[in-house]
N, C-alpha and C positions, 0 to 999 in steps of 0.2 A: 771747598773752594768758594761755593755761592755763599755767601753770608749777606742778611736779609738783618740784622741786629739794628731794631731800633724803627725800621721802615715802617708805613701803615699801610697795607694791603686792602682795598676795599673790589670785592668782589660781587656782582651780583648773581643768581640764582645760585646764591653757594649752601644750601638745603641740601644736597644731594649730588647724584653723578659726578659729573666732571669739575663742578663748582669746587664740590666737598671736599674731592680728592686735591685740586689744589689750595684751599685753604688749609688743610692740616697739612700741605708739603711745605709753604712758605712760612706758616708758624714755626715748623722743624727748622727752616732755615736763620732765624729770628725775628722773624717782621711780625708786630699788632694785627691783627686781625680781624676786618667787620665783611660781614656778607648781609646782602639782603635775602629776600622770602617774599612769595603772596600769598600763600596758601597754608603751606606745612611746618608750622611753629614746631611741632615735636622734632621734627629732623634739624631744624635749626638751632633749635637749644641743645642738641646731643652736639652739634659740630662745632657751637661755643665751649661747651662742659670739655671738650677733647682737646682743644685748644687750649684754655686755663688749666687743664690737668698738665699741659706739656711748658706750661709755667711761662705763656705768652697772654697778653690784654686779648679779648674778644669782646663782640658785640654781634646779634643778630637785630636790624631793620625792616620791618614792614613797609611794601611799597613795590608802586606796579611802576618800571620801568619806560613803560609807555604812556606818561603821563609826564609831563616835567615837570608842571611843580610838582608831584613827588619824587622826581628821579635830581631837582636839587635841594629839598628837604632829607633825603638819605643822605647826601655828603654834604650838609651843611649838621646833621647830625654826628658825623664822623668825623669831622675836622672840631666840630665843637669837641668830643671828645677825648679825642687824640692829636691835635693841635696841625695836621696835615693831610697831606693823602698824596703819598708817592707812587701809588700804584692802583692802576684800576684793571680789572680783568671782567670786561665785558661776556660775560658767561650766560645771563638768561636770557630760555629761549623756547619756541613751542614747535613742534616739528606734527602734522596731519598727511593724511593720504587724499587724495582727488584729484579725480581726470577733471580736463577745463571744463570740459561742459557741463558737468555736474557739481563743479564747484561752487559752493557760496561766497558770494560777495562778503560774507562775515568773516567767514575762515578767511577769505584772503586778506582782509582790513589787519584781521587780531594778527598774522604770520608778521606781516608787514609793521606794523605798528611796535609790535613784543622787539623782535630779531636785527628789524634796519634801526626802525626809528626810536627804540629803546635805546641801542648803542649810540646812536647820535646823542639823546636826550644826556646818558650820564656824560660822555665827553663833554657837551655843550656845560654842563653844571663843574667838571672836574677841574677843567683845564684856566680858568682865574686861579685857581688854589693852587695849583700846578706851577703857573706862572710867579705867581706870588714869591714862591718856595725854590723859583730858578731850576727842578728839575718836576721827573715825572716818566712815570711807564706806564702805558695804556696798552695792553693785550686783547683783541678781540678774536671769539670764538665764531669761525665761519664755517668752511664745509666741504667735501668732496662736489655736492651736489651743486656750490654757487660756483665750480668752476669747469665744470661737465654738463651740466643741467642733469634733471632725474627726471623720468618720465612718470606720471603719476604725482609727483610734486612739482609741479612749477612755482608753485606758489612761495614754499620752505627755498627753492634753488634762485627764485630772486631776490628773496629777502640777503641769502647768503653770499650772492654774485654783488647786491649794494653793500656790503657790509667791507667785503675783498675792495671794490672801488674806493670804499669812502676811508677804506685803511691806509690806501697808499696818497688818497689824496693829503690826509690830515698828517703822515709823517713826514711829506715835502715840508706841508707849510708850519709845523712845530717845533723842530727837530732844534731849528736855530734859537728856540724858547729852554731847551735843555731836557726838549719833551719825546720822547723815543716812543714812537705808534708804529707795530708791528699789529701782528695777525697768524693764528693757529688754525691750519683748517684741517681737521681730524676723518679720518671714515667712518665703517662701523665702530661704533666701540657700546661696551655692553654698560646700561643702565637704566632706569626707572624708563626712561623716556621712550627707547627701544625694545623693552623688555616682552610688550604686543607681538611684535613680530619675530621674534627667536621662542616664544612659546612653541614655535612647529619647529621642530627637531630637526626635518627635514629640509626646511627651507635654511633655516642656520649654519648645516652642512653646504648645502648652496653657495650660500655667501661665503663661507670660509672658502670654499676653494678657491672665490674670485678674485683672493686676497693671495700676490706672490709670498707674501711670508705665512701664509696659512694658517692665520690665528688674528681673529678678533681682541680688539682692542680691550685694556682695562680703563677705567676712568685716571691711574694712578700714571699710564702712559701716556697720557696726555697730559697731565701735571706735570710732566718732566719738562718737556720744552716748551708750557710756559713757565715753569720756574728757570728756566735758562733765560728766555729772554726778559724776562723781570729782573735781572741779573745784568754786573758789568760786563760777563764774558760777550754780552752781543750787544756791546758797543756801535759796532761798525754796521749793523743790521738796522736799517729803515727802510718803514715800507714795506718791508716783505711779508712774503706768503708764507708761512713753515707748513710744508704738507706732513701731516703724522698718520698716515693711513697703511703701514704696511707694504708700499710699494704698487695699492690699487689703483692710482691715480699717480702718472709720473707727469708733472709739468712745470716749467720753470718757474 
């Protein structure tokens, strides 16, 4: 029922996790496919090579989303490409541990700068091209923690509480452009990023029970509903939160 045939999907930190998992969901659906990367060229070239294996256009991007002119050098690289960019899924992002007092001023710059003002920066670059082309779907990836707060991350649970604001802000003011800005804010879910902290068996156990459905998340479940809302079926959805956490966090 979703068919993606023809669309251009541009995703950032789509290297790995959650990125990855939904770029090989939306190529399965039809849509071209580019993701950016800073760091891990090998993971990005295996998640292009799976992508043209599945007989969709890819491309992987170099480029730190916390910088804009690189973050409108990657979609002026993807639009030159692929001649649009109907979908952007705001996916990178850097997650650390620290109580306030012991926090550095650095880590809380790079949280802030990667998480908020990375997703601001590609919006600000997307959304002429978007306009241009009379439509657009902008997915951004927030959190349990920006709408709970997490003790021990303040830092990660502001960046993700700005990211929730500046989602429903920019779906008021787009929507009437043909530009649909929603937001995915997932719990645990198992990958590269968290993988630190489920090394202790025991704590993992922890956390699973504090989840009602009693099972951590995969990267591939969370590619589900944003392949939904990249999709016509959520039409009528602006602005919103979609919580995909298991049921560990119930809020409207």
């Amino acid at each position: 029922m979703i068919n993606l045939k023809n669309q251009v999907a541009l995703i950032t930190g789509g290297s790995r996790g959650i990125g990855a998992a939904a770029a090989l969901m939306f190529a399965k659906a039809g849509a071209n496919v580019a993701i950016t990367y800073l760091h891990d060229k090998k993971s990005a070239d295996s998640v292009v090579a799976k992508i043209k294996k599945s007989g969709r256009k890819a491309i992987a991007v170099k480029g730190n989303v916390a910088v804009f002119n690189e973050a409108q050098a990657m979609v002026d690289i993807v639009e030159k490409k692929f001649g649009r960019v109907d979908i952007l899924l705001n996916n990178a992002g850097v997650w650390t541990e620290g109580s306030v007092e012991y926090l550095e001023e650095e880590t809380w710059d790079e949280t802030i700068n990667v998480n908020l003002k990375g997703t601001f920066n590609m919006c600000k670059a997307v959304v002429p091209v978007m306009k241009n082309n009379g439509y657009g779907r902008i997915i951004n990836i927030a959190s349990t923690a920006g709408q709970r707060g997490e003790a021990h991350h303040s830092h990660y649970a502001a960046s993700k509480g700005g990211v929730i604001a500046f989602t429903k802000s920019l779906g008021a003011e787009l929507i009437r452009s043909g530009i649909w800005v929603n937001c995915v804010a997932p719990g645990w879910v198992i990958t590269d990023m968290t993988a630190p902290v489920f090394k202790d068996k025991n704590y993992r156990e922890v956390l699973r029970f504090t989840i009602p459905r009693g099972k951590i998340a995969t990267p591939d479940e969370i590619a589900g509903p944003i392949l939904f809302l990249a999709s016509n079926l959520a039409d009528n959805i602006v602005g919103e939160i979609l919580n995909v956490n298991g049921g560990s966090v119930l809020c409207g």
